[in-house]
C-alpha positions as a Markdown table, in Angstrom:
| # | Residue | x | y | z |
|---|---|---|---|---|
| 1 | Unk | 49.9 | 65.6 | 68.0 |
| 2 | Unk | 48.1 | 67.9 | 71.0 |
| 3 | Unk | 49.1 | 71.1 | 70.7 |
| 4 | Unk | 48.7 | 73.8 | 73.4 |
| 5 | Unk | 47.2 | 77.3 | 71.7 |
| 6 | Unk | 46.9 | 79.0 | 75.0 |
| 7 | Unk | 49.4 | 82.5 | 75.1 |
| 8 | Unk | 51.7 | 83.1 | 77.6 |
| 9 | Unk | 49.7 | 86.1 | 79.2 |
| 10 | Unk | 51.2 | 88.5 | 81.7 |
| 11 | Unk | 54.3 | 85.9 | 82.1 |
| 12 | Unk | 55.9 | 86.1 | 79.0 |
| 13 | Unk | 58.7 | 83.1 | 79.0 |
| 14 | Unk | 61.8 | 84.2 | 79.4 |
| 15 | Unk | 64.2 | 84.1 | 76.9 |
| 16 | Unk | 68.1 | 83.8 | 77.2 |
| 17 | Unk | 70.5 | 84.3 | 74.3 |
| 18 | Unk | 74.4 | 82.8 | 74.4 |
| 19 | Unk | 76.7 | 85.1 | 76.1 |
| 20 | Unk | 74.3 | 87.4 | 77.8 |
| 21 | Unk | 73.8 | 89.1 | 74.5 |
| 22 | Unk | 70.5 | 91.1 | 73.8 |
| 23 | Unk | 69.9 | 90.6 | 70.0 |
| 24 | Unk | 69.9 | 88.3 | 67.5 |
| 25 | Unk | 69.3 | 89.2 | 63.8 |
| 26 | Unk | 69.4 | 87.4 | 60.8 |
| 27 | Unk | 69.8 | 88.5 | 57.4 |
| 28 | Unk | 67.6 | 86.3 | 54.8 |
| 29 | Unk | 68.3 | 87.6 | 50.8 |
| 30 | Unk | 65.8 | 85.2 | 48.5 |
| 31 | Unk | 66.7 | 85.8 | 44.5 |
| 32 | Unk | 64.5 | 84.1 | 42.5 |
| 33 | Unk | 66.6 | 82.5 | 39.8 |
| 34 | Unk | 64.2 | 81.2 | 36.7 |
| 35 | Unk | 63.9 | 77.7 | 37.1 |
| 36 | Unk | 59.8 | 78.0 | 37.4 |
| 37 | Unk | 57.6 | 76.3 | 34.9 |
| 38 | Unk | 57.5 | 77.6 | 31.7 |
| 39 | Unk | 55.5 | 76.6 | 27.9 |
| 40 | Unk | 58.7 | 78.5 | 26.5 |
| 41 | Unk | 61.1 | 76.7 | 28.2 |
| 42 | Unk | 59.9 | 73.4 | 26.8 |
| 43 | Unk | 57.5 | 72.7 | 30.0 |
| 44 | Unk | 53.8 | 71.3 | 30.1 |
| 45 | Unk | 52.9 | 74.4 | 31.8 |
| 46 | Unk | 53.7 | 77.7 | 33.5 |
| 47 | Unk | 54.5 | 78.8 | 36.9 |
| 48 | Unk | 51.3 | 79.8 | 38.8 |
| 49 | Unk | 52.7 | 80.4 | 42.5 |
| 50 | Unk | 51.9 | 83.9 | 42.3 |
| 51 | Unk | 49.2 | 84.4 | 39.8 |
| 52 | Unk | 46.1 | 83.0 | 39.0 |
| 53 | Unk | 46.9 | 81.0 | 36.1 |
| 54 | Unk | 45.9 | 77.5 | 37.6 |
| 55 | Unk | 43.2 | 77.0 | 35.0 |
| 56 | Unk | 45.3 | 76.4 | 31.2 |
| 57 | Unk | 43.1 | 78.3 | 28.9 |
| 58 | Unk | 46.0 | 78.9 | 26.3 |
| 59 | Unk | 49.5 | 77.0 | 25.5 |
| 60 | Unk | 51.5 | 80.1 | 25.5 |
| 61 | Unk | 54.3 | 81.7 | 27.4 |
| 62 | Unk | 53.3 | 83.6 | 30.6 |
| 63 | Unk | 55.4 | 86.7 | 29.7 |
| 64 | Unk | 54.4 | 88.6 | 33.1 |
| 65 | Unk | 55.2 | 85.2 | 35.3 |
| 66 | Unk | 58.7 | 84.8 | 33.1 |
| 67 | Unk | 59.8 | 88.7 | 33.7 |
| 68 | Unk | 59.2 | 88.0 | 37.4 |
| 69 | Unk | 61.5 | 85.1 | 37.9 |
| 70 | Unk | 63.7 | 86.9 | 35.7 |
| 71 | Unk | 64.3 | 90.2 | 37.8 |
| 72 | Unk | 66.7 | 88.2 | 40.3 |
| 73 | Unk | 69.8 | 87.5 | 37.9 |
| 74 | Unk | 69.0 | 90.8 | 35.7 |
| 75 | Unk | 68.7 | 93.4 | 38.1 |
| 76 | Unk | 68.3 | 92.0 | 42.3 |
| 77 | Unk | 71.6 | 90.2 | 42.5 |
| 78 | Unk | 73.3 | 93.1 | 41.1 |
| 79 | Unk | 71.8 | 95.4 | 43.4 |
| 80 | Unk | 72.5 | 93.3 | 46.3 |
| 81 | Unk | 76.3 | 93.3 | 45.3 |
């Protein structure tokens, strides 16, 4: 597919929301809820989205990865609410 990566310039497009309104906002709340990889939870492997663990030098538990994915049901959902 062609695609056109040339801005808009001086003439912005013009951009027309339902009813004449104009805003629009959206609220987006992402809990992560522990279903990651993990050695302890009987897994090849641990989670390694945000940390540089892509390399498997040992075959233990990621304990800093595990807390992580753990904060959204112990403490952010209940802050949230």
């Amino acid at each position: 597919m062609k695609r056109n990566f040339i801005g808009y310039g001086k003439e912005k497009p013009k951009i027309l929301w339902p009813q004449e309104n104009k805003i629009a906002v959206s609220f987006v709340v992402n809990i992560e809820e522990g279903a990651e990889l993990s050695i302890s939870s009987g897994d090849s492997q641990n989670e390694h989205v945000y940390e540089n663990n892509k390399i498997k030098i040992l075959d233990i538990p990621d304990l800093c990865m595990e807390s992580h994915f753990e904060y959204g049901l112990r403490s952010g959902i209940w802050r949230i609410f």
